[in-house]
N, C-alpha and C positions, 0 to 999 in steps of 0.2 A: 558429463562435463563437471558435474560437480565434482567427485572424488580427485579430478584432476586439480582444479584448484584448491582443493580444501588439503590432496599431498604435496603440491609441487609449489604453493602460492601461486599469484597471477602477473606479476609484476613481468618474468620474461616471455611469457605468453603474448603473441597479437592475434590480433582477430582470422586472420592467416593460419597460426601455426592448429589456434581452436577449432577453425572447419575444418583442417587436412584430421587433426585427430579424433574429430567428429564422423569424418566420413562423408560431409558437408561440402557445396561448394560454399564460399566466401558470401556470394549475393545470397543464398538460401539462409547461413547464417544471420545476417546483417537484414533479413526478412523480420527474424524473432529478437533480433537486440543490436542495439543500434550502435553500442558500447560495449569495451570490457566490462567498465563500472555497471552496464546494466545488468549483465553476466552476474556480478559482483553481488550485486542488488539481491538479484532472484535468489543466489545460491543463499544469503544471511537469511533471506524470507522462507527458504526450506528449512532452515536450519532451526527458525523460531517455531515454522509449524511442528517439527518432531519435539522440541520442549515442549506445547502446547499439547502433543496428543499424549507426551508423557506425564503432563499434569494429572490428564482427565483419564488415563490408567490406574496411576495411586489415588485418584478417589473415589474411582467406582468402585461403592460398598456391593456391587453384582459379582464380583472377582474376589473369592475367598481370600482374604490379609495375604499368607504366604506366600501366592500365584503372583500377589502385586507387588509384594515384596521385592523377589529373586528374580523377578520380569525387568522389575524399576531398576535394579543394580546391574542386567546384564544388558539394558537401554543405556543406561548413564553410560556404563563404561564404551558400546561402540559409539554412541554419538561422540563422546572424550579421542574415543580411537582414533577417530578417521580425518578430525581437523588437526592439522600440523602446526606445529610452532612456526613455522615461516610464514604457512595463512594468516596465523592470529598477530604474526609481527607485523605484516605486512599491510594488514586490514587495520591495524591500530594506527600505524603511520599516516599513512594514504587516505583514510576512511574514518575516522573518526565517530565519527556520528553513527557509522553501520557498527563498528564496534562496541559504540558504548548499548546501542539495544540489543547487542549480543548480551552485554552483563546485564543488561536490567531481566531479561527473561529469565539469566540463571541466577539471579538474586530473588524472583520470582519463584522458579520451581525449586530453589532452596528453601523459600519459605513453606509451598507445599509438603515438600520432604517434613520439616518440621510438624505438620501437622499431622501428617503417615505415622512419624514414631508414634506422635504423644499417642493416638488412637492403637498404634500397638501395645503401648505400655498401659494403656488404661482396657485393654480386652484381656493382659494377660500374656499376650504374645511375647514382647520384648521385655526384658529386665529394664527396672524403672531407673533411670539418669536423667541427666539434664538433656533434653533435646537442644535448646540454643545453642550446647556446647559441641553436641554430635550435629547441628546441620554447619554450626560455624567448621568443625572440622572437613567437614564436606566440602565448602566452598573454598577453604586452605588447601586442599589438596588437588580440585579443579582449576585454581588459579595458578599453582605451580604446577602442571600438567600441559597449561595452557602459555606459558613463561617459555618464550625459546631457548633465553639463556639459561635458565632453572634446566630445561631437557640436555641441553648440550655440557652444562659444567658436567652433570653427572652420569651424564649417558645413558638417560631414562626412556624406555619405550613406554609413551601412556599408557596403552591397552594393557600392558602387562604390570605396571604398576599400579591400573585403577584395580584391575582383576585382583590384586594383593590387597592392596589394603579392603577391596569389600569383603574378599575372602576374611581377612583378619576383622572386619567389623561385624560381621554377622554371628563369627564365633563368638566374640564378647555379646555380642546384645542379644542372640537367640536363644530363652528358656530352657 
């Protein structure tokens, strides 16, 4: 159900069309959620738990740097992949409040990242730069990613643009 709303947004969805595509009938549905919005609800709250286990991936010092490295950049980019510019239109509209804790957790695991480089550049791993200025690019690039009209002027498929620039940032910052 998730993937459904996070590709197609929820806005032309009813509780109806969600159990036939579910497999569902309608009262087994309406068993587990009483609302779209509660749908709506659950799906931002998976969404915060995979920030949250991507946090405590970039800092277990148990996962050799590199492993959390290229783990952390091919996590970012399908979490980026999978929510659509229409969800995050539509979630901003409608929802406000679920969407601004979308941005506080990736203003959260941006500061995380932040702290990934500097311990890379201070082990030797990454070429030493300013990190505020590679996590602030980080979140420039998640937030036009996340921009419907930013995807539609240019005709950007996230997954493939996030897949680029990491590819393109790893070659600058990798020793």
């Amino acid at each position: 159900l998730a993937s459904i709303y996070l590709k197609y947004g929820f806005e032309k969805f009813t509780m109806n069309t969600i159990a036939k595509k579910l497999g569902l009938s309608k009262a087994t549905l309406y068993r587990y959620f009483a609302s779209k919005e509660e749908i709506l609800q659950a799906i931002v709250e998976l969404k915060i738990q995979e920030i949250e286990h991507y946090e405590k991936m970039l800092s277990n010092p148990d996962i050799e740097f590199f492993d959390r490295f290229f783990k952390g950049l091919k996590d970012a980019s399908l979490m980026l992949a999978e929510i659509s510019g229409k969800f995050l239109y539509q979630t901003q509209k409608k929802h406000p409040e679920l969407f601004n804790s979308l941005n506080t957790f990736q203003d959260r695991s941006l500061e995380i990242a932040a702290k990934f480089y500097k311990t890379g550049i201070e082990l030797g791993y990454l070429k030493d730069c300013d990190v505020r200025y590679l996590s602030l690019m980080d979140k420039m690039i998640i937030q036009s990613l996340s921009n419907p009209k930013f995807l539609k002027k240019y005709d950007v498929n996230p997954k493939d643009m996030m897949d680029f620039y990491y590819h393109i940032k790893t070659e600058g910052l990798i020793k």
